[in-house]
N, CA, C and O of each residue as an XYZ file, in Angstrom:
924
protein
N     203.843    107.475    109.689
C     202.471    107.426    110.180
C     202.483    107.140    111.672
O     202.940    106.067    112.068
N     202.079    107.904    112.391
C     202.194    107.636    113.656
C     200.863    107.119    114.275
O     199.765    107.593    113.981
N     201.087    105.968    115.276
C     199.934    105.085    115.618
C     199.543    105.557    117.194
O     200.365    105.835    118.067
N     198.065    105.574    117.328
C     197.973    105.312    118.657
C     197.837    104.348    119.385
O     197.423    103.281    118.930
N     198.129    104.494    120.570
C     198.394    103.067    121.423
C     196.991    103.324    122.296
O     196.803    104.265    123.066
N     195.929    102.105    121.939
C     194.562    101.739    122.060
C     195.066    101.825    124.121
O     196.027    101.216    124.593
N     194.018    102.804    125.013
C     194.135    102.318    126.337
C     193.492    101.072    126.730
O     192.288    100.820    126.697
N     194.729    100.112    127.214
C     194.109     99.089    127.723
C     192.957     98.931    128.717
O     192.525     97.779    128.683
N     192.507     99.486    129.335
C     191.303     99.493    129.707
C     190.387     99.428    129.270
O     189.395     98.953    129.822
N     190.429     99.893    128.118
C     189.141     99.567    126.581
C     188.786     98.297    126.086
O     187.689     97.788    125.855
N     190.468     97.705    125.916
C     191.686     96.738    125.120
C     190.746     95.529    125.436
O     189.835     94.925    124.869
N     191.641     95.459    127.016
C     191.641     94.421    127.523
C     190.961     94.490    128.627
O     191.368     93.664    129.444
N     190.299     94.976    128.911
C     189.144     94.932    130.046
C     188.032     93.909    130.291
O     187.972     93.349    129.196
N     187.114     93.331    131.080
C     186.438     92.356    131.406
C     185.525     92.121    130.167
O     185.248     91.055    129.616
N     185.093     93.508    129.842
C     183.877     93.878    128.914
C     184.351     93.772    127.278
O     183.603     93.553    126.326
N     185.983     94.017    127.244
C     186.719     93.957    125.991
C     186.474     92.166    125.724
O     185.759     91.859    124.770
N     186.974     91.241    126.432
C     187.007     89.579    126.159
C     185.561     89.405    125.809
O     185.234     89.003    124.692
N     184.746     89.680    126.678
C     183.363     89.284    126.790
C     182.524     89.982    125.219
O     181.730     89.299    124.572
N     182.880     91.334    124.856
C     182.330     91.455    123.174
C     183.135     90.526    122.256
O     182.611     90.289    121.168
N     184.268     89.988    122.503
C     185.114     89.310    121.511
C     184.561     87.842    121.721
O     184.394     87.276    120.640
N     184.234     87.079    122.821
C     183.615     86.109    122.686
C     182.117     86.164    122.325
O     181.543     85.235    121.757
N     181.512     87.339    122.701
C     180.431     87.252    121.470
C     180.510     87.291    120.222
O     179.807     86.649    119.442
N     181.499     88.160    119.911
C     181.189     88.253    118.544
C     181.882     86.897    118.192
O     180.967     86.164    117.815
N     182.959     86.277    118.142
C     182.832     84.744    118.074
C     181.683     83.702    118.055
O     181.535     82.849    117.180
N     180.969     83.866    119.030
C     179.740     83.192    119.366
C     178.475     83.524    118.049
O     177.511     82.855    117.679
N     178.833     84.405    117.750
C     177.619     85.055    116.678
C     178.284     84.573    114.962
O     177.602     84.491    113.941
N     179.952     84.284    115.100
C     180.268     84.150    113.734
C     179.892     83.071    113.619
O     179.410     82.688    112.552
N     180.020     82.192    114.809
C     179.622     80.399    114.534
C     178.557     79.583    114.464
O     178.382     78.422    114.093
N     177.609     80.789    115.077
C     176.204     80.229    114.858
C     175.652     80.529    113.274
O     174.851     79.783    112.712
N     176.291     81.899    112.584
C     176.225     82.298    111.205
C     176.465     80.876    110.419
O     175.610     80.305    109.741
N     177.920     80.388    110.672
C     178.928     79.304    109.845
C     177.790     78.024    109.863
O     177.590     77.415    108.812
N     176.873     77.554    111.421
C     176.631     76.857    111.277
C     175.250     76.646    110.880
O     174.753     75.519    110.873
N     174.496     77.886    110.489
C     173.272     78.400    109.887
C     173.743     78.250    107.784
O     172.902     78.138    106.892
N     174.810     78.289    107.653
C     175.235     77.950    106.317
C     175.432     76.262    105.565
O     175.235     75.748    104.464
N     176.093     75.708    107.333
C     176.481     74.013    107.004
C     175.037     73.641    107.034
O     174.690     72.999    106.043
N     173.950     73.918    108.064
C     172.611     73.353    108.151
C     172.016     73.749    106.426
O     171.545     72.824    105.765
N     172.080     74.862    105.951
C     171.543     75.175    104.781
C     171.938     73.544    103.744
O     171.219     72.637    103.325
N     173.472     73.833    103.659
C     174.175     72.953    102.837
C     173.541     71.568    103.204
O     172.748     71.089    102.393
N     173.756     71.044    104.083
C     173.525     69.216    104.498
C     171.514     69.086    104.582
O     170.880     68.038    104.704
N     171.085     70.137    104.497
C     169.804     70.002    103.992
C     169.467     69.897    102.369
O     168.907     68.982    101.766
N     169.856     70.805    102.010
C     170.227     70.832    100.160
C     170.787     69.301    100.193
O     169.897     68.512     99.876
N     171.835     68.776    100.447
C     172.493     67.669     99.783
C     172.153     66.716    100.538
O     173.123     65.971    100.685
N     170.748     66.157    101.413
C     170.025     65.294    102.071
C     169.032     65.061    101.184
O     168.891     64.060    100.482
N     168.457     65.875    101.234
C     167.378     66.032    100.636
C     166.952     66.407     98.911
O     165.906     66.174     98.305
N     168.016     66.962     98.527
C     167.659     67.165     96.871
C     167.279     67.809     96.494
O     166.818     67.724     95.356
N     167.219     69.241     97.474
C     166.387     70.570     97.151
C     166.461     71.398     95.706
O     165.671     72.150     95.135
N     167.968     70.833     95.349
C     168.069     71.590     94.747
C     167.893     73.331     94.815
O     167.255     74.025     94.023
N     168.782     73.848     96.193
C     168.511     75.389     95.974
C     169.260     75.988     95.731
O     169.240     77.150     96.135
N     170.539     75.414     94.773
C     171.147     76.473     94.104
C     170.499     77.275     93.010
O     171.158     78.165     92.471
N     169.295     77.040     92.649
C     168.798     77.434     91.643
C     167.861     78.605     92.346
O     166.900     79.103     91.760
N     168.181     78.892     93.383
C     168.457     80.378     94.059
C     169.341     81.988     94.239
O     169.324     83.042     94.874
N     170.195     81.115     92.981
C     171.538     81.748     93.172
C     171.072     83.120     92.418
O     169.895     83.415     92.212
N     172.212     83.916     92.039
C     172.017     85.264     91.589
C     172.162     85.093     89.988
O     173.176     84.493     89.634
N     171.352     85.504     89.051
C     171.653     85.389     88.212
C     171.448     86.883     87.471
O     170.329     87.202     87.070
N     172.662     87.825     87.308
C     172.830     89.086     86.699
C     171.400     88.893     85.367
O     170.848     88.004     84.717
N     171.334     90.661     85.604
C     170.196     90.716     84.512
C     168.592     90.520     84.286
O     167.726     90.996     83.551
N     168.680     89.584     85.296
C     167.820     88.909     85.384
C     166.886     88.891     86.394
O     167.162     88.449     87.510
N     165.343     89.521     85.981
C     164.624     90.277     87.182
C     164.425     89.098     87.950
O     164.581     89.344     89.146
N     164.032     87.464     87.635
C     163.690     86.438     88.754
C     164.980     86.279     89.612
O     164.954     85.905     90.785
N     165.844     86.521     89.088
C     167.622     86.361     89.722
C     167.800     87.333     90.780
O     168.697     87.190     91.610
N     166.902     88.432     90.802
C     167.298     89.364     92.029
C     166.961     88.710     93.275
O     167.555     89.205     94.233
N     166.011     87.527     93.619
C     166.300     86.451     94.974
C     168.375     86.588     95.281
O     168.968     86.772     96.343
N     168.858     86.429     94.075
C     169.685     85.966     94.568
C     170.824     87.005     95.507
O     171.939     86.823     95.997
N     169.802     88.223     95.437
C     171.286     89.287     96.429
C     170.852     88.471     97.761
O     171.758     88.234     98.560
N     169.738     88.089     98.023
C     169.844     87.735     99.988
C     170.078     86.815     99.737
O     170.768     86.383    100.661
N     169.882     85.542     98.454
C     169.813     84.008     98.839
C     171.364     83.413     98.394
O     171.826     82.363     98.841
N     171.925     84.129     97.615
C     173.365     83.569     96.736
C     174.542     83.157     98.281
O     175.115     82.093     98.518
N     174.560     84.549     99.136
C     175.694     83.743     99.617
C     175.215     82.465    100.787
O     176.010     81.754    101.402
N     173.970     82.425    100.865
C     173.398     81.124    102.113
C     174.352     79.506    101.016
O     174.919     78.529    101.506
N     174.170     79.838     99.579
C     174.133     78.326     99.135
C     175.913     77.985     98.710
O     176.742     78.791     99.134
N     176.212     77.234     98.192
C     177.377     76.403     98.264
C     176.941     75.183     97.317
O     175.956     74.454     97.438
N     177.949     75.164     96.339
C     177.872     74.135     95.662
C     178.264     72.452     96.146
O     177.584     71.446     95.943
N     179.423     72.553     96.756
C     179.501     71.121     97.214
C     180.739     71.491     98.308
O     181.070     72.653     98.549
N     181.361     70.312     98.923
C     181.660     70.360    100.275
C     183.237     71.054     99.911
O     183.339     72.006    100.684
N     184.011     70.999     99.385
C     185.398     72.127     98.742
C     184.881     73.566     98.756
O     185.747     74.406     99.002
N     183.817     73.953     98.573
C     183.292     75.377     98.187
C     182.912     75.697     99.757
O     183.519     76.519    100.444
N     181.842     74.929    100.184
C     181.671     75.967    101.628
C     183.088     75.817    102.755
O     183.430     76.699    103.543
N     183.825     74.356    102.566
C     185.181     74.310    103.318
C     186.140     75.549    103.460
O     186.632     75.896    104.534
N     186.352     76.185    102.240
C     187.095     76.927    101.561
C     186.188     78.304    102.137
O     186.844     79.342    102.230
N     184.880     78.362    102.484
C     184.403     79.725    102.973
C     184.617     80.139    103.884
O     184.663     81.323    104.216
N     184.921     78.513    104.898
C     184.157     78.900    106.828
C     184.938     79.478    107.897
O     184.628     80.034    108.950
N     186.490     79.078    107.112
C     187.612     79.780    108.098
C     187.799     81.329    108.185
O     187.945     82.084    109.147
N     187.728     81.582    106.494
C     187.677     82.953    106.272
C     186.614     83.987    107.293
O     186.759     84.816    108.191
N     185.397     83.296    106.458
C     183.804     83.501    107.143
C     184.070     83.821    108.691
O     183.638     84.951    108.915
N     184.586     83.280    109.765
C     184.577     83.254    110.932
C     185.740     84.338    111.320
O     185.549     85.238    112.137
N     186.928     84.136    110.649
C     188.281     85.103    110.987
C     187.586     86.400    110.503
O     187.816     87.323    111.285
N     186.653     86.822    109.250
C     186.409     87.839    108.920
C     185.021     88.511    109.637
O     184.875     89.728    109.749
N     184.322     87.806    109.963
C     183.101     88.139    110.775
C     183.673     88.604    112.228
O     183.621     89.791    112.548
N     184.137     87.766    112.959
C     184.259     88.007    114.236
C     185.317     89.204    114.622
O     185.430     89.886    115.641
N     186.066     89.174    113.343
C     187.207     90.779    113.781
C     186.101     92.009    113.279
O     185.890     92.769    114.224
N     185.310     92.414    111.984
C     184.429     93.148    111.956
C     183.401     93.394    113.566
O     183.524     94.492    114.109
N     182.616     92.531    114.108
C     181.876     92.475    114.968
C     182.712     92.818    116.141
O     181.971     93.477    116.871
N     183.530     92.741    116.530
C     184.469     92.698    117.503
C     185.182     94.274    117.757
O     184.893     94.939    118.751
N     186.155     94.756    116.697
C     186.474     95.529    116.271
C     185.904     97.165    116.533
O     186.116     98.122    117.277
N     184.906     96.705    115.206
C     183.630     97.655    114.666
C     182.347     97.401    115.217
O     181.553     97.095    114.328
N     181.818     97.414    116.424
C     180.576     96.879    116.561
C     179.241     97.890    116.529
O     178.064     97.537    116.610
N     179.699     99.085    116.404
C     178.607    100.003    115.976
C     178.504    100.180    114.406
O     177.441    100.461    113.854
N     179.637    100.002    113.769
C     179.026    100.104    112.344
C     179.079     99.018    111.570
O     178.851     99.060    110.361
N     179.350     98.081    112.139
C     178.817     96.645    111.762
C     177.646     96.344    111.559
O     177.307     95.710    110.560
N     176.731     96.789    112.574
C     175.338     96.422    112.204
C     174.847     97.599    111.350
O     173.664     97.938    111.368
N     175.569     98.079    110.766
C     174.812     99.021    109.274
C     176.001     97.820    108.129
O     175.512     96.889    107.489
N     177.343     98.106    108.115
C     178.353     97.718    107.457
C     177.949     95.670    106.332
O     178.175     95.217    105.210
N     177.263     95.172    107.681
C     177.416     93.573    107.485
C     176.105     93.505    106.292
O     176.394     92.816    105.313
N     174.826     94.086    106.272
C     173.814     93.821    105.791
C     174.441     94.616    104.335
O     174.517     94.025    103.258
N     174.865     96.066    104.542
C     175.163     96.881    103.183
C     176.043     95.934    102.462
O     175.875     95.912    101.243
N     177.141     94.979    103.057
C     177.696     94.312    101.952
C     177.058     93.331    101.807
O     177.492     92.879    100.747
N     176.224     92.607    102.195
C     175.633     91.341    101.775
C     174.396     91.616    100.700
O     174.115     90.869     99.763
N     173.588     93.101    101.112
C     172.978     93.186     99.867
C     173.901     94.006     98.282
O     173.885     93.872     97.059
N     174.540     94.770     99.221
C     175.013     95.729     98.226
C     176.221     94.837     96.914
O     176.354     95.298     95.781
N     176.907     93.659     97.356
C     177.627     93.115     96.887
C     176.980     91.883     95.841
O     177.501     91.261     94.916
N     175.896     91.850     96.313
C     174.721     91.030     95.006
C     174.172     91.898     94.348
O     173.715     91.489     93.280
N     174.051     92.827     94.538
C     173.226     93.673     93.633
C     173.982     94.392     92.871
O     173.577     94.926     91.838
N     175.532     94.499     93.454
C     177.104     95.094     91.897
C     176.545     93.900     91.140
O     175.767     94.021     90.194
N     176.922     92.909     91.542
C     177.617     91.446     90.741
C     176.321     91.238     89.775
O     176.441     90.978     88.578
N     174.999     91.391     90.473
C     173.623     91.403     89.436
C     173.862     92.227     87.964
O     173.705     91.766     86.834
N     174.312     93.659     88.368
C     174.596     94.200     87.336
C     175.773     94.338     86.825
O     175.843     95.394     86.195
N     177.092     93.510     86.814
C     178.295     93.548     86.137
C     178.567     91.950     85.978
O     179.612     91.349     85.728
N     177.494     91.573     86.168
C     177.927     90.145     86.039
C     177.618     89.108     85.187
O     176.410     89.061     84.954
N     178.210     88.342     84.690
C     178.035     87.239     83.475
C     176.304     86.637     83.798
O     175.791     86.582     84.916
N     175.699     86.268     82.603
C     174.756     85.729     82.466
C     174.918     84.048     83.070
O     174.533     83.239     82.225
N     175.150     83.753     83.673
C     174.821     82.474     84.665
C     174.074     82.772     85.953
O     173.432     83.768     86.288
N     174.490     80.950     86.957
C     174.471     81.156     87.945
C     175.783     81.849     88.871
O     176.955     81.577     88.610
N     175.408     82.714     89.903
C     176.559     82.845     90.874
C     175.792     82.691     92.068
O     174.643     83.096     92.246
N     176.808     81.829     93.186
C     176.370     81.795     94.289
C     177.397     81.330     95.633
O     178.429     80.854     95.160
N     177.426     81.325     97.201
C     178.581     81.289     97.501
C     178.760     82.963     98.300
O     178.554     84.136     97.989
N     179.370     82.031     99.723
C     179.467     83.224    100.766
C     180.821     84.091    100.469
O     180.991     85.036    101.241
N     181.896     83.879     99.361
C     182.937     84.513     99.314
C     182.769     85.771     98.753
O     183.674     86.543     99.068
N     181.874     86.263     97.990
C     181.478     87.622     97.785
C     181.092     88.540     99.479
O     181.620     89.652     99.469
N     180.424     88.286    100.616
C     180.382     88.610    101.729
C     181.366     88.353    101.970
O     181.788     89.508    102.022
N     182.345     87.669    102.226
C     183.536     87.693    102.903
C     184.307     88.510    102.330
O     184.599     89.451    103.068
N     184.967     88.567    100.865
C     185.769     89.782    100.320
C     184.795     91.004    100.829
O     185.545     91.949    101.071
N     183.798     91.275    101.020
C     183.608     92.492    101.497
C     183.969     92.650    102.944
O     184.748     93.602    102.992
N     183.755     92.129    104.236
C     183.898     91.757    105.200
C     185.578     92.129    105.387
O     185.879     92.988    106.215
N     186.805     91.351    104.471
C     188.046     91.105    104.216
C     188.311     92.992    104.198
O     188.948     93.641    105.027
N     187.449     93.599    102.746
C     188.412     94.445    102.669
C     187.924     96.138    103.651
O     188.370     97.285    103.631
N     186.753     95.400    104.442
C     186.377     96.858    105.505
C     187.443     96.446    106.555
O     187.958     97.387    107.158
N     187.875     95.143    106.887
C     188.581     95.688    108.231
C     189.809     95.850    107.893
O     190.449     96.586    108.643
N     190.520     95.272    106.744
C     192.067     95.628    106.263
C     192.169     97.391    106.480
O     192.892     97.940    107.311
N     191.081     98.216    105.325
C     191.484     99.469    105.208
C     190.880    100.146    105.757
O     190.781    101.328    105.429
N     189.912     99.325    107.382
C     189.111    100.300    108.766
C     190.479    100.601    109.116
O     190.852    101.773    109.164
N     191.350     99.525    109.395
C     192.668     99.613    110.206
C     193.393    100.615    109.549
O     193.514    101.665    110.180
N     193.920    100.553    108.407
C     194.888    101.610    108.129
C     194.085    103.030    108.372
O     194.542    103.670    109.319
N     192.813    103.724    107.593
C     192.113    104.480    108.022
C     191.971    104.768    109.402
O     191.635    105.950    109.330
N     191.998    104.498    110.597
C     191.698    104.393    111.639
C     193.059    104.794    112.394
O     193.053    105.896    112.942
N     193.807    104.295    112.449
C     195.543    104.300    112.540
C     195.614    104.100    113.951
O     196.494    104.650    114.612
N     194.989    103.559    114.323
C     194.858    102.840    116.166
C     196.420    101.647    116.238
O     196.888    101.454    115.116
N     196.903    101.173    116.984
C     198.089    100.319    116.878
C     196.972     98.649    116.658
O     197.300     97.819    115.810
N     195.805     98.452    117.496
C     195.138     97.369    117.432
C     194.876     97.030    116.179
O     195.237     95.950    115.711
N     193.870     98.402    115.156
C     193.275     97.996    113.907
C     194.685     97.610    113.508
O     195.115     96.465    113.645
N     195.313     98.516    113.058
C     196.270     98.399    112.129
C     196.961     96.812    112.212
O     197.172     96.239    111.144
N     197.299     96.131    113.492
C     197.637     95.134    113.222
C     196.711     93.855    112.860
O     197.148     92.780    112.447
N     195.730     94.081    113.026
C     194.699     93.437    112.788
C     194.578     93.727    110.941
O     194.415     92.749    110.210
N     194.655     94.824    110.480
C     194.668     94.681    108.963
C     196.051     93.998    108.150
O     196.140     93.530    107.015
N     197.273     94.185    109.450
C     198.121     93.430    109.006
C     198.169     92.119    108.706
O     198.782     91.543    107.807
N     197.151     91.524    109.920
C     197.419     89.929    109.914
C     196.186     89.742    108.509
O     196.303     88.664    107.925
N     195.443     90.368    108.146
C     194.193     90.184    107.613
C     195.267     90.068    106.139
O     195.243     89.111    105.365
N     195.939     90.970    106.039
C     196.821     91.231    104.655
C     198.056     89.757    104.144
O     198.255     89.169    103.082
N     198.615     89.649    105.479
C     199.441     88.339    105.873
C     198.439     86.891    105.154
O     198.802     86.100    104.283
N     197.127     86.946    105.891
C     196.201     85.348    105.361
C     195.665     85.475    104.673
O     195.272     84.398    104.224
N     195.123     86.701    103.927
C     194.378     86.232    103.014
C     194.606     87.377    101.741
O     193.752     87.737    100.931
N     195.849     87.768    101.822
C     196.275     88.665    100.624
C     196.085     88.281     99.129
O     195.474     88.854     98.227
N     196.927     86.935     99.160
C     196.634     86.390     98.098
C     194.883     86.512     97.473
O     194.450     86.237     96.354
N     194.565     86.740     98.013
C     192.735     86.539     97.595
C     192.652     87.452     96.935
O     191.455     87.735     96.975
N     193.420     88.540     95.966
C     193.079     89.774     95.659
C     192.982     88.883     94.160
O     192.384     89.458     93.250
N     193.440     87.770     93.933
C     193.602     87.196     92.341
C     192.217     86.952     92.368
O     191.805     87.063     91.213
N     191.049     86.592     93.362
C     189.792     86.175     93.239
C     189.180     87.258     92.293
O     188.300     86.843     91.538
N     189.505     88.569     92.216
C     188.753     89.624     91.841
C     189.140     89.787     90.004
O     188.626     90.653     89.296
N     189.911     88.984     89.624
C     190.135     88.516     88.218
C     189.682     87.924     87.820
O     189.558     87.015     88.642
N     189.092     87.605     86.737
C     188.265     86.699     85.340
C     189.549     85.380     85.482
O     189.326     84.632     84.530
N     190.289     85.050     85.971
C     191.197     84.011     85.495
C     190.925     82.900     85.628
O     191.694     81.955     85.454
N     189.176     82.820     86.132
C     188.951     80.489     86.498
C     187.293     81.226     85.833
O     186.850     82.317     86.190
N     186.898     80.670     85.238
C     185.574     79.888     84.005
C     184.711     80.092     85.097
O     183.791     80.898     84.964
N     184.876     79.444     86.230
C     184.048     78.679     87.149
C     183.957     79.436     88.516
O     183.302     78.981     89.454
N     184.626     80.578     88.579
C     184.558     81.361     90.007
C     184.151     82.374     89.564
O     184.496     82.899     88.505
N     183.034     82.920     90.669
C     182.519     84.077     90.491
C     182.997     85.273     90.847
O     182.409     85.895     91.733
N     184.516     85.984     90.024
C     185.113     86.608     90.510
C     184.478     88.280     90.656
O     185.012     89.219     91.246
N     182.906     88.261     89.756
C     182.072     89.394     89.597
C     181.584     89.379     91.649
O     181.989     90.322     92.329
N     180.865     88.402     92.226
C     180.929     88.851     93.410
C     181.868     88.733     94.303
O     181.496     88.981     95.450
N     183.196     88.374     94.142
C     184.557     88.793     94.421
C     184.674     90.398     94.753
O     184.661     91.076     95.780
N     184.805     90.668     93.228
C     185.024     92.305     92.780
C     183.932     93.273     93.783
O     184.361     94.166     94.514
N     182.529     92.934     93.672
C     181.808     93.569     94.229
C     181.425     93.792     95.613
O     180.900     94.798     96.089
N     181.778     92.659     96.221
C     182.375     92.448     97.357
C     183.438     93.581     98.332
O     183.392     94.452     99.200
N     184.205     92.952     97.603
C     185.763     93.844     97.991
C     185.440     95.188     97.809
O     185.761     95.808     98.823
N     184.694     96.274     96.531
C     184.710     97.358     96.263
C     183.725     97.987     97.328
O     184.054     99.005     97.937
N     182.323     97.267     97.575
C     181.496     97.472     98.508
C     182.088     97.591     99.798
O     181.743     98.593    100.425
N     182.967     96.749    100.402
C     184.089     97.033    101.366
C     184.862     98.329    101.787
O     184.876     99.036    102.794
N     185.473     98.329    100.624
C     186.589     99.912    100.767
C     185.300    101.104    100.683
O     185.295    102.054    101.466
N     184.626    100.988    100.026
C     183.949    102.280     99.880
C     183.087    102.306    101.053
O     182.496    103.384    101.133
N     182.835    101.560    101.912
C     181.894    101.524    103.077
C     183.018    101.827    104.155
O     182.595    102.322    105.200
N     184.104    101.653    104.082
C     185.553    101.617    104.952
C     185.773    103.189    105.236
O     185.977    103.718    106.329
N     185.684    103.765    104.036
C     185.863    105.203    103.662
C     184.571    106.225    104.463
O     184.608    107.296    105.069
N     183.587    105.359    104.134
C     182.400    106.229    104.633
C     182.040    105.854    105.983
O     181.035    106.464    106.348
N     182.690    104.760    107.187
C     182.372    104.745    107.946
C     183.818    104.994    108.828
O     183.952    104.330    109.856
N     184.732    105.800    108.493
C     185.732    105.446    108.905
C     186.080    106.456    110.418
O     187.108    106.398    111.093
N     184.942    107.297    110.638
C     185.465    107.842    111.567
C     184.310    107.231    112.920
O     183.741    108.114    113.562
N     184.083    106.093    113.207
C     183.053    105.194    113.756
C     184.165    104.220    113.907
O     185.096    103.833    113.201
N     183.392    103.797    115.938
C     184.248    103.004    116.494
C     185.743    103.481    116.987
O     186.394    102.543    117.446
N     186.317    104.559    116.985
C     187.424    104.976    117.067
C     187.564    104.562    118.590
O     186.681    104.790    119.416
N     189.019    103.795    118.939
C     188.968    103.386    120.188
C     189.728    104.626    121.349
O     190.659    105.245    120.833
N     189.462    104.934    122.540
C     190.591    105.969    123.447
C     191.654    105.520    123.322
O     191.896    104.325    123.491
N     192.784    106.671    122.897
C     194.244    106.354    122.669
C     195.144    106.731    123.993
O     194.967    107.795    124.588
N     195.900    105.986    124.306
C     196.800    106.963    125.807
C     197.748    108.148    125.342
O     198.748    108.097    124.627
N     197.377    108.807    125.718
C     197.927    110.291    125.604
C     198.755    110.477    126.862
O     198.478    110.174    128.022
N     199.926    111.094    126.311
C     201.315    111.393    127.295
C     201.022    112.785    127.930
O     199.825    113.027    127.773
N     201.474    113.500    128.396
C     201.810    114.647    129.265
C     202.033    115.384    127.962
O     201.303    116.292    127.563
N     203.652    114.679    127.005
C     204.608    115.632    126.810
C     203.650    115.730    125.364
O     204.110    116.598    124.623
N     202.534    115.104    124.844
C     201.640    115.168    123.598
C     201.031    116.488    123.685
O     200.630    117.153    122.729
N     200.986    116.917    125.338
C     200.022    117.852    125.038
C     201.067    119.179    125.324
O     200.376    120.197    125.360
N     202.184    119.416    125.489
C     202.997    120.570    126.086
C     203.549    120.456    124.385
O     203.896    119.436    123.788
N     203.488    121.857    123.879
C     203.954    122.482    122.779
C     205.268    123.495    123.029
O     205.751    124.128    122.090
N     205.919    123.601    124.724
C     206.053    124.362    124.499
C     207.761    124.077    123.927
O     208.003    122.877    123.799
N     208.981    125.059    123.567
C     209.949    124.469    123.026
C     211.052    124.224    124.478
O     211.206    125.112    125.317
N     211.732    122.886    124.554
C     212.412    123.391    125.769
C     213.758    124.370    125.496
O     214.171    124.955    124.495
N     214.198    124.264    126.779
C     215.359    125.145    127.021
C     216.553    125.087    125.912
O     217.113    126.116    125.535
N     216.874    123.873    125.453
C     217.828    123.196    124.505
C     217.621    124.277    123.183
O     218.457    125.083    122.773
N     216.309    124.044    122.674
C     216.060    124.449    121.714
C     216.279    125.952    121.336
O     215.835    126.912    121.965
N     216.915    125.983    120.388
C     217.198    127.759    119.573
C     215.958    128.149    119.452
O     214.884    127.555    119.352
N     216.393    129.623    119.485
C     214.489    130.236    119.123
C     215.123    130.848    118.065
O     216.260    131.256    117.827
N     213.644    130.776    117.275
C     213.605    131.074    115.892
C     213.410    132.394    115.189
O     212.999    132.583    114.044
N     214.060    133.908    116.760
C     214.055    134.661    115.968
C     215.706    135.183    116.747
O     215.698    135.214    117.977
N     217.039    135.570    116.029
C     217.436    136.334    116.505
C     217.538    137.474    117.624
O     217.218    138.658    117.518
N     218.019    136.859    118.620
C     218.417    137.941    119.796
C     219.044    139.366    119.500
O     220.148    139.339    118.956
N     218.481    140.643    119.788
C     219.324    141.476    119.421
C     221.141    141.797    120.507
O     221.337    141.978    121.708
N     222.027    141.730    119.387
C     223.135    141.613    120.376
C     223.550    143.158    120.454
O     223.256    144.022    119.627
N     224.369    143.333    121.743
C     225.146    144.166    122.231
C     226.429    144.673    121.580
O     227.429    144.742    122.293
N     226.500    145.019    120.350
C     227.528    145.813    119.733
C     228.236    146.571    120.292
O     227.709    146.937    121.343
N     229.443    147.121    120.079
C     230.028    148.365    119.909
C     229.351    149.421    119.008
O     228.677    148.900    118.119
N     229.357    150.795    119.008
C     228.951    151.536    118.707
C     229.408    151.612    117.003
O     228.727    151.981    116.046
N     230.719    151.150    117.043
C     231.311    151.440    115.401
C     231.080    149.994    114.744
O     231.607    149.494    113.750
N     230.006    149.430    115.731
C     229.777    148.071    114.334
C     228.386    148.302    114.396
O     227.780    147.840    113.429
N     227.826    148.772    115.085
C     226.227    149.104    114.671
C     225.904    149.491    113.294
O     224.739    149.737    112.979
């Protein structure tokens, strides 16, 4: 598979740092629009997990916009915010034109699988947005085949690979239905947005000369100079 090498001028240019510290700036005000949710709920007694998504269930459809705002207790959103931020800010960063279609399609689209494939409880909890988030920029990068994405889906594959067990029935208590829906909403949005955002690659001289050099045999027989009695 041959990669292109992203021109640094794109890369690393004044305007390249300055979208990457926004989009940083935008994952943390998200993270801290989630902790304010949480330490209001558990101040106060709101009780708004009972917002969450509950499959099947026409009052439960609140829960495609409201499920991933809530968090059960302080292990559950801990366990969201690193991800949440590493996975937001490389999408936004990255992808910033089809992000703002990409970020909303998985946040609704990934409550509204899990609504309909999902166990009769509560589910709720930003890790369904994040497995989606997780698996658009892993397989933007390979799709894309830039040298930047690609390592960027590498490191994405490196921290949080293991997370593919989330998308299994194997814990009572995790909602591995917006796991699954998540992640699938991901690749299939990966696929359909994949020729968006493509960064300028540096192109050589010798990329664009086809022609064969001197070294090279040509590929049709020279007619040779015989004698008359070997013709």
């Amino acid at each position: 598979m041959a990669l292109g090498i992203p021109d640094p001028r794109y890369t690393h240019g004044k305007k390249a740092q300055a979208n990457f510290r926004l989009a940083l700036k935008i994952s943390f005000l998200f993270l801290a629009a989630l902790w304010l949710v949480f330490l209001l709920d558990a101040l106060f007694g709101l009780n708004l997990n009972r917002f969450g998504l509950r499959p099947g269930s026409i009052p439960g459809l609140i829960g495609i916009v409201t499920a991933p705002l809530l968090h059960g207790n302080l292990a559950h959103i801990f366990s969201n915010s690193m991800s949440l931020v590493v996975s937001l800010t490389a999408i936004l960063y990255l992808y910033p034109n089809s992000s703002a279609r990409v970020i909303p399609l998985i946040w609704l689209g990934s409550g509204l699988l899990a609504w309909i494939i999902g166990r009769p409880s509560l589910h709720f909890g930003a890790s369904g947005f994040i497995y989606g988030l997780l698996a658009y920029v892993f397989f933007s990068g390979i799709l894309r085949r830039d040298m930047r994405s690609v390592s960027v889906s590498l490191l994405v594959g490196f921290l949080y690979g293991s997370m593919i067990w989330g998308v299994l029935p194997i814990r009572p208590h995790m909602s591995w239905e917006l796991h699954l829906s998540g992640g699938l909403i991901g690749v299939l949005l990966a696929f359909f947005y994949r020729k968006w955002d493509r960064v300028p690659v540096i192109r050589y001289d010798w990329e664009e000369d086809d022609s064969l050099p001197e070294w090279y045999p040509d590929s049709e027989p020279k007619d040779l100079d015989l004698p008359d009695d070997h013709r």
